[in-house]
Residue, then its C-alpha position, 0 to 999 in steps of 0.5 A: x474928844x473935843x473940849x465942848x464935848x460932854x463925858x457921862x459917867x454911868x454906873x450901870x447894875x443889872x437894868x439894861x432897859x434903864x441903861x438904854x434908856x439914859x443912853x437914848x437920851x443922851x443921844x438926844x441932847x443937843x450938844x454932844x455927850x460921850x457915855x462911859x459905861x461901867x457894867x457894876x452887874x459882874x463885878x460890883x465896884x460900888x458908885x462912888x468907886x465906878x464914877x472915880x474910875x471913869x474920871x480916871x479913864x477920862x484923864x488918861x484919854x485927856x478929857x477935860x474935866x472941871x469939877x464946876x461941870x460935874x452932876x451927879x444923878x440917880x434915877x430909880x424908877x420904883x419908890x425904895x420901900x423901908 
């Protein structure tokens, strides 16, 4: 992957339309953006421990990696009810 490409992170669990949704959008950026998708639904590795090994997966395929670049978003689509 080139060095201006972007790599997306996802930790995907149990939700495909909101796994394809984030992926159409990524489609849509203009620079272009690489998903990683881990699917947590079968063997639940947790975010922080998904996200750790797609960073992994990055440096191994010798992805660039900047920690300046790194976001880190959540998207939930109900309001958590305590």
């Amino acid at each position: 992957m080139p060095a201006d490409n972007l790599l997306a992170i996802i930790p995907f669990y149990k939700n495909q339309r909101q796994l394809d949704q984030c992926v159409a959008a990524l489609a849509r950026q203009t620079r272009p953006v690489k998903p990683w998708i881990h699917d947590n639904s079968e063997h639940n590795l947790g975010f922080t421990a998904t996200v750790n090994r797609g960073f992994r997966e990055a440096l191994r395929a010798g992805i660039p990696t900047r920690s300046r670049s790194i976001r880190t978003s959540t998207f939930s689509p109900m309001p958590c009810k305590t």
